[in-house]
LUMTORTOR-698011 format. One line per field, with one value per residue: residue number from 0; residue in three letters; x, y, z of N, C-alpha, C in turn. Coordinates in steps of 0.05 Angstrom, whole numbers, plus 32768, in hexadecimal, padded with zeros to 4 digits. Atoms other than C-alpha are relative to their C-alpha. Layout:
<nodes>
nr c(NUM:...)
rest c(ALA:...)
n.x c(X:...)
n.y c(Y:...)
n.z c(Z:...)
ca.x c(X:...)
ca.y c(Y:...)
ca.z c(Z:...)
c.x c(X:...)
c.y c(Y:...)
c.z c(Z:...)
</nodes>
This chain:
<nodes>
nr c(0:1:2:3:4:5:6:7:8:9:10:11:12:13:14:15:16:17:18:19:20:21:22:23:24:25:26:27:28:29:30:31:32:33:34:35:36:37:38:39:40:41:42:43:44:45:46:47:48:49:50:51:52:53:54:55:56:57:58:59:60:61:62:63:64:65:66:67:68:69:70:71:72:73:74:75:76:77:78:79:80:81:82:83:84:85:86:87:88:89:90:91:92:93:94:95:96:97:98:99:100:101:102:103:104:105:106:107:108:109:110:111:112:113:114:115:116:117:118:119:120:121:122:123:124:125:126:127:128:129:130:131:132:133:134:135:136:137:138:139:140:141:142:143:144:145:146:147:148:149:150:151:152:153:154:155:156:157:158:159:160:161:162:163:164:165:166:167:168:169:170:171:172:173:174:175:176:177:178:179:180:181:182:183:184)
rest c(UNK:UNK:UNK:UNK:UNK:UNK:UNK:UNK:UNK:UNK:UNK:UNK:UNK:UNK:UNK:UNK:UNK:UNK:UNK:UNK:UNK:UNK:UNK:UNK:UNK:UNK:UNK:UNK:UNK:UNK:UNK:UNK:UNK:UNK:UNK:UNK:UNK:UNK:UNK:UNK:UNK:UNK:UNK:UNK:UNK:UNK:UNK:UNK:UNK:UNK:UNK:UNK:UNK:UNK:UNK:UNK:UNK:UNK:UNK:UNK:UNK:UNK:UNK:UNK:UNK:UNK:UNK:UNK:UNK:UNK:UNK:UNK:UNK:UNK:UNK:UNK:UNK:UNK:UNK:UNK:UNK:UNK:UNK:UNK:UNK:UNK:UNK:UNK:UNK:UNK:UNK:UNK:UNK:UNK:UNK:UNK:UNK:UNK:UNK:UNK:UNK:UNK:UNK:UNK:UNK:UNK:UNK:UNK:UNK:UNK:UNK:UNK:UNK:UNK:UNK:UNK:UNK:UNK:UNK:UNK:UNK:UNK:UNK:UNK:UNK:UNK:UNK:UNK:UNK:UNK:UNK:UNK:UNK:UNK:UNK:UNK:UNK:UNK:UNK:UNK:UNK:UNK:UNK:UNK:UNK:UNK:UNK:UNK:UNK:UNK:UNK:UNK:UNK:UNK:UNK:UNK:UNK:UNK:UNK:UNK:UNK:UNK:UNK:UNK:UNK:UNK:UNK:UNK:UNK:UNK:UNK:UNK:UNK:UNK:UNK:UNK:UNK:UNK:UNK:UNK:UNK:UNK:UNK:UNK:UNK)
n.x c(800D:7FE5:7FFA:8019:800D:7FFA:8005:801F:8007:7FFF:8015:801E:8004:8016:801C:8006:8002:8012:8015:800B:8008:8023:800E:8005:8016:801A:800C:800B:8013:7FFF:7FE6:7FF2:8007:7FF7:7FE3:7FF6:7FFC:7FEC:7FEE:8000:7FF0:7FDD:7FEE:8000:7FEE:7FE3:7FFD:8001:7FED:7FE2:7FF2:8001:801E:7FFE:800C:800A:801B:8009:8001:8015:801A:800F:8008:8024:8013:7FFC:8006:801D:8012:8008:8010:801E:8009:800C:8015:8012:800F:7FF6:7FF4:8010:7FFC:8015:8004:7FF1:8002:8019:7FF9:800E:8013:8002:800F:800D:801C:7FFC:7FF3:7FD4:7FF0:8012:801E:7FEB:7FEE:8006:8014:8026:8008:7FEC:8004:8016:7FFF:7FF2:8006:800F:7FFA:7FF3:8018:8008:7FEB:7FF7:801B:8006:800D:7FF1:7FE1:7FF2:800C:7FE9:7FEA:7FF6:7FEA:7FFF:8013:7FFF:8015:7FF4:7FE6:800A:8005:7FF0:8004:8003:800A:7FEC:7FE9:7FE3:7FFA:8001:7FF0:7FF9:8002:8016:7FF5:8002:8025:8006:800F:8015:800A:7FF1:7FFB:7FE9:7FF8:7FF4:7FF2:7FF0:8003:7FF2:7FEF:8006:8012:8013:8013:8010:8005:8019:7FF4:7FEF:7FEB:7FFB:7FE3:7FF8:7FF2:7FFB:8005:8019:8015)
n.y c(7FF8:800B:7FE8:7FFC:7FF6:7FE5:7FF0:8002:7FF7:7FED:7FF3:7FF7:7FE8:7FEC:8009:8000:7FD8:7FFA:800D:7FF4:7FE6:8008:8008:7FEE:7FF1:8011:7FF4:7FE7:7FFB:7FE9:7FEA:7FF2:7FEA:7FEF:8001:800F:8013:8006:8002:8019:8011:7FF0:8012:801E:8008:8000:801C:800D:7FF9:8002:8016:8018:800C:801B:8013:800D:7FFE:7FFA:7FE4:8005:800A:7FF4:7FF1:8008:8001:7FE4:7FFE:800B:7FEB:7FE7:8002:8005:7FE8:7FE8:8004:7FF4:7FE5:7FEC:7FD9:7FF8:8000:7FEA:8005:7FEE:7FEF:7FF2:7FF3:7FFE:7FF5:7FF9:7FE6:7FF3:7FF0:8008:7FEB:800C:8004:801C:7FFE:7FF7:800F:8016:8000:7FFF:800F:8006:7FF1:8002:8021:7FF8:7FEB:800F:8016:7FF6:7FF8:8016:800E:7FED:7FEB:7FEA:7FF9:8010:8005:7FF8:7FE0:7FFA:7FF9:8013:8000:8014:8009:7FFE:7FE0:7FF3:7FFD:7FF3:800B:7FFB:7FF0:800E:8018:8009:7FFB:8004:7FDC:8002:8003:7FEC:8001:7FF6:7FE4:7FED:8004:8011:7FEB:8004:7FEC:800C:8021:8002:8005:7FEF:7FF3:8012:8005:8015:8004:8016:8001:800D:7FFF:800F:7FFF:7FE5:7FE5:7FEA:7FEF:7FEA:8001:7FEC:7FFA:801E:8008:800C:7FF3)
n.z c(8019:8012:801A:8011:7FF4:7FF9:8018:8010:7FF9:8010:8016:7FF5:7FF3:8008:8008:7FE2:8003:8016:7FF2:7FE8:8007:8003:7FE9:7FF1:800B:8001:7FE6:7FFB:8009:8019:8000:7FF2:7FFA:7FE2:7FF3:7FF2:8017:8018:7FF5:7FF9:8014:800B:7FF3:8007:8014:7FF5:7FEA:800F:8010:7FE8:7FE6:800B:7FFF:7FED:801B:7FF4:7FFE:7FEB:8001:8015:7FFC:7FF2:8011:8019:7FE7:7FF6:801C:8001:7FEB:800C:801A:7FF3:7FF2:8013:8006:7FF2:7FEF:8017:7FF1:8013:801C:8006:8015:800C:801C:7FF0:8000:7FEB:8003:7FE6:8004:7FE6:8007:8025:8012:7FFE:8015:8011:800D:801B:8013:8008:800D:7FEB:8000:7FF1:7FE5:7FEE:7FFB:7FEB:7FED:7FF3:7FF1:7FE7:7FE9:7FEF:7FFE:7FE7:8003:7FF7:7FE8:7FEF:8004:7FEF:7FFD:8011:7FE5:7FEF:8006:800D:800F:8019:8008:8000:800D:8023:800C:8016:8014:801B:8008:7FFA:7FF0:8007:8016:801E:8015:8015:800D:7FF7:7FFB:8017:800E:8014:8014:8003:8013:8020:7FF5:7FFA:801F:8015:7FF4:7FFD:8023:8009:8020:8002:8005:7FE4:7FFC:800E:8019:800E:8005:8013:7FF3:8019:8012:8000:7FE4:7FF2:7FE5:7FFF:7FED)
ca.x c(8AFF:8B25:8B2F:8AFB:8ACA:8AE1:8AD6:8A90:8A77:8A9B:8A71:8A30:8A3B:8A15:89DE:89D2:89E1:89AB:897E:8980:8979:8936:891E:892C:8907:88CD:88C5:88CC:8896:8890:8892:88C6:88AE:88BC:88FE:88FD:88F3:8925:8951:8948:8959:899E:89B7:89A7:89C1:8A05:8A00:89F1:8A22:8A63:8A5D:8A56:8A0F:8A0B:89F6:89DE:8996:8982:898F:8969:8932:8926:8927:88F0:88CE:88D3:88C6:8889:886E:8876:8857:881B:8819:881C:87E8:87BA:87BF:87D2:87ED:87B0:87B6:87B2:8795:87C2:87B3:8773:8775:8752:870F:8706:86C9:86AE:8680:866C:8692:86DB:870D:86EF:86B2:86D6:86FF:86D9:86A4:8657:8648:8687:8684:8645:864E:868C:8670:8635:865C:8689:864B:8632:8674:8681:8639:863E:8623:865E:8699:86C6:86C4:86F8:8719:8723:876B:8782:873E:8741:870B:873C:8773:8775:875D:877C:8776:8780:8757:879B:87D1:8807:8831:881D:883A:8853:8827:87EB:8818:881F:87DD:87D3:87E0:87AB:87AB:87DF:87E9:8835:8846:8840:886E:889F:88BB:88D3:88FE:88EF:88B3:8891:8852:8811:8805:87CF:87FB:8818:8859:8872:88A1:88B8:88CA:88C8:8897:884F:880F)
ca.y c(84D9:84D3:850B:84F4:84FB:8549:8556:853B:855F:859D:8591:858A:85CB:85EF:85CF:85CD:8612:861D:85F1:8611:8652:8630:8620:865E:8682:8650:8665:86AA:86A3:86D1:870C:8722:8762:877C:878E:875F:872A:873D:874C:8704:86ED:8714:86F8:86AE:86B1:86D8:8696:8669:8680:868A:864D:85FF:85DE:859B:855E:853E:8520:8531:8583:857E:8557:8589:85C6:85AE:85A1:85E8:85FC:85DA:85FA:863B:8632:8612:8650:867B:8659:8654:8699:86C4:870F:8736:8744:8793:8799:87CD:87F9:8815:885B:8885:88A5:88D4:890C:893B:8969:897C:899F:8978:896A:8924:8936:8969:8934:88FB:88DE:88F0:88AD:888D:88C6:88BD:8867:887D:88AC:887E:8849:8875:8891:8849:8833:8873:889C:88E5:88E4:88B8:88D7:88F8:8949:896A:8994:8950:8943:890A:890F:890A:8947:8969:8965:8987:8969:8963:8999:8971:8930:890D:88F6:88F1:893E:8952:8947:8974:8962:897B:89C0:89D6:89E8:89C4:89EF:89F8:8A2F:8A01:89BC:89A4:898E:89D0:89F7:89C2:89BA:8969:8952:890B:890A:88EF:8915:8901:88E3:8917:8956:8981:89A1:89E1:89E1:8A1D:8A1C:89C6:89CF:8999:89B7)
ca.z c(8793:8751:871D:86F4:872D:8734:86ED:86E7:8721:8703:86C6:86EA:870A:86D8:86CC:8720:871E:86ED:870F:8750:8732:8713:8759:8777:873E:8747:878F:8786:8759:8710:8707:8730:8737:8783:879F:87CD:87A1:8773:87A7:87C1:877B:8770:87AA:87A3:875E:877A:87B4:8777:8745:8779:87A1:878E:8787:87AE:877A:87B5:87B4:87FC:87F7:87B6:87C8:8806:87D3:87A0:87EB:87F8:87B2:87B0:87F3:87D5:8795:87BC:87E7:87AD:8794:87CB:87E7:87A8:87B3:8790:874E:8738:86FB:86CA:8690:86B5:86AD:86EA:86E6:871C:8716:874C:8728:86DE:86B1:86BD:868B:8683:8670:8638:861E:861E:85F4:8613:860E:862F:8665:867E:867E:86AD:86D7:86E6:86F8:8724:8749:8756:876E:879C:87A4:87AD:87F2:8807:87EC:8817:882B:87F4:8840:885F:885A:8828:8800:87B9:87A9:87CB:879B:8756:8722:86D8:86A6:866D:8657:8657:8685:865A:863B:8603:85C5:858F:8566:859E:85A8:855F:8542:84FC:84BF:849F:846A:8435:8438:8456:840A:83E8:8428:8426:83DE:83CD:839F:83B2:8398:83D9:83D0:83BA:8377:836A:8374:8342:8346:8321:82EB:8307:8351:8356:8392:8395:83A6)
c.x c(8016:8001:7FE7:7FE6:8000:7FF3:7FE4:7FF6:8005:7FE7:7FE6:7FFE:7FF0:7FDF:7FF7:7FFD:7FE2:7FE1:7FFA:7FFA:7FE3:7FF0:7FFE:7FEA:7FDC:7FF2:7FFE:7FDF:8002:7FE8:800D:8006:8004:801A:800E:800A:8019:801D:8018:800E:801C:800D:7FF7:8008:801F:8006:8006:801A:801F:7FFD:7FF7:7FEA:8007:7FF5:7FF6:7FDF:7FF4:7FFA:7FEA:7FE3:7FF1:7FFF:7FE7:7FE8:7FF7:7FF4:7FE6:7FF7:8001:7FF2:7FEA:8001:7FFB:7FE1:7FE2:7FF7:8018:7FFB:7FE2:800E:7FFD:8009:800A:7FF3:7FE5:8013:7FE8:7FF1:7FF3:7FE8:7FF1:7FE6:7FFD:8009:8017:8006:7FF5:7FEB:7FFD:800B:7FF9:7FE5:7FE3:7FFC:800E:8002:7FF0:7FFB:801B:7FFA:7FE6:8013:801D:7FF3:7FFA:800A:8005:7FE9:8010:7FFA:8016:8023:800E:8002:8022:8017:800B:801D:8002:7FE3:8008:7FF2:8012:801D:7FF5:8002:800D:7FEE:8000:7FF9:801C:8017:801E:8009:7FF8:8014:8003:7FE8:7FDB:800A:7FF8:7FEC:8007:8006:7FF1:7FF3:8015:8009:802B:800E:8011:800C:8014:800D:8012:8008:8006:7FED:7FE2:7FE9:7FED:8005:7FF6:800D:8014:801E:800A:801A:8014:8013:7FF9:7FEB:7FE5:7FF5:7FEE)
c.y c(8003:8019:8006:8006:801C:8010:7FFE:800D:801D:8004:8008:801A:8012:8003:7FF8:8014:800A:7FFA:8006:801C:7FF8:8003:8018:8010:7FEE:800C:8015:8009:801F:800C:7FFF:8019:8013:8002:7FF3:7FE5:7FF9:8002:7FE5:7FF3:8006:7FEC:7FE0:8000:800A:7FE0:7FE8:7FFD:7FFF:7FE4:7FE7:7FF7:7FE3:7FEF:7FEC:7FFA:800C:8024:8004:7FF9:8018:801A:7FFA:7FFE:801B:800E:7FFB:8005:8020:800C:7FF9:801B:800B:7FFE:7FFD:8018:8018:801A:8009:8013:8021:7FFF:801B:800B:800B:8028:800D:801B:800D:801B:8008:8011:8004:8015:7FFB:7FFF:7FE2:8008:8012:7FF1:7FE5:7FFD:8003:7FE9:7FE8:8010:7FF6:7FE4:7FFF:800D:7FEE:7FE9:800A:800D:7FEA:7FF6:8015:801B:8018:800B:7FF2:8004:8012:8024:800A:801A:7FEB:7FF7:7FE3:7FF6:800D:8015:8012:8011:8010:7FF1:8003:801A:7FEF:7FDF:7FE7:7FFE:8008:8021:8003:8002:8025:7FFE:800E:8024:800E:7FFD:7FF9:801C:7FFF:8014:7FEC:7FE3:8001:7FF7:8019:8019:7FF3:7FF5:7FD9:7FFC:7FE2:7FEC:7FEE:8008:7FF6:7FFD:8016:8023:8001:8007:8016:7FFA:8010:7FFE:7FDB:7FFF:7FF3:8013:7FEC)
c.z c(7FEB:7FF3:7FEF:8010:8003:7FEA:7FEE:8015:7FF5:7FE1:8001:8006:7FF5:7FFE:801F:800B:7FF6:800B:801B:7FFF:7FFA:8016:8010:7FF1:8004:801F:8004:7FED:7FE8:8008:8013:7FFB:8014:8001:800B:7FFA:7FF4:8016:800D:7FE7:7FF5:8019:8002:7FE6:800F:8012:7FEE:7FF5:8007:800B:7FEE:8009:8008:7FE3:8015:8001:801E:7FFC:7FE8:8001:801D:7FEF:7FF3:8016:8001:7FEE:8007:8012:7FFB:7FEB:8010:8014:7FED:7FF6:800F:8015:7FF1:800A:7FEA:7FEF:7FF7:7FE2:7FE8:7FE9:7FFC:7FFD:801A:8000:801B:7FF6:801B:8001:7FE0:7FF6:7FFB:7FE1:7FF3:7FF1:7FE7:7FEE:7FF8:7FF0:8015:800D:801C:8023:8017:8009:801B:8017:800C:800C:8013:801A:800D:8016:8018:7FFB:8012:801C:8011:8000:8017:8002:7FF9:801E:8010:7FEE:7FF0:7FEA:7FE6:7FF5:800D:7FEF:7FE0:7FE9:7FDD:7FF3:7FEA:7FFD:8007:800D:7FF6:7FF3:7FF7:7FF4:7FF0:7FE8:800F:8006:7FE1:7FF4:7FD9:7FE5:7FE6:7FE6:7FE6:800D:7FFC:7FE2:7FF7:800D:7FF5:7FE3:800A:7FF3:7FFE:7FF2:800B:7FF6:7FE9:7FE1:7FED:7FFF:7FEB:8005:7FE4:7FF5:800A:8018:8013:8016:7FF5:800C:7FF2)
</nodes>
């Protein structure tokens, strides 16, 4: 092999690199979401990246083989799918925090279609261990903290304007301010 042979395989290297990184991501299939997954993909790029990619057609041609039986698996016997940004409607009797916080209308279109789905006569006995009626149920309509802005109650006797003096002259158009002491109301 000559020199110049050395230094065109050197140049390929990236773009073989690149391209077996493609192939692996193709077979792990997107997202790469699990651990295992990703774990799989750190090390085949480290394997990739450190060592020298073959430019040989044979190794190649059995990759894309390989490749392509994994993609047809994926595709005919797909991981099921869960469906995200479902929030979870759980009622046991009446009077909950749902039924406080939500609209009538909404409630009761929920609550029927959580009876249908799991009847009353079938759910599970709230002393049997691992049953959901056994557990305690939210206090508040919402999963998430509250805010600051659900802690401090609203005030309500003077509008935040005429506490707060400006000298920007942020507030409304329609307010006043005194000659006297600069503050809008």
């Amino acid at each position: 092999m000559t020199e110049k042979d050395f230094a065109d395989r050197r140049a390929a290297q990236p773009w073989l690199k690149l391209a077996a990184l493609v192939l692996v991501i193709a077979a792990l299939g997107l997202p790469v979401n699990d651990l295992f997954r990703y774990a799989l993909l750190v090390v085949a790029t480290v394997a990739v990246v450190a060592g020298t990619v073959a430019a040989r057609p044979a190794p190649w041609l059995g990759a894309i083989a390989a490749v392509a039986l994994c993609v047809l698996g994926q595709i005919l016997f797909p991981a099921p799918r869960i469906e995200e940004g479902h929030n979870v409607f759980l009622v046991d009797r009446a009077g909950g925090v749902l039924e406080a916080g939500l609209p009538r209308a909404a409630f009761a279109r929920m609550a029927a279609e959580f009876d249908a789905k799991y009847p009353p006569a079938r759910r599970c006995a709230p002393t049997q261990d691992g049953c959901w009626r056994g557990q305690a149920f939210p206090r508040e309509p919402s999963p998430f903290p509250p805010t600051a802005s659900s802690i401090i109650p609203p005030i309500r006797a003077a509008s935040p304007a005429s506490i707060f003096p400006t000298r920007c002259g942020c507030a409304s158009a329609s307010s006043t301010s005194s000659p006297t002491t600069g503050i809008r109301t």
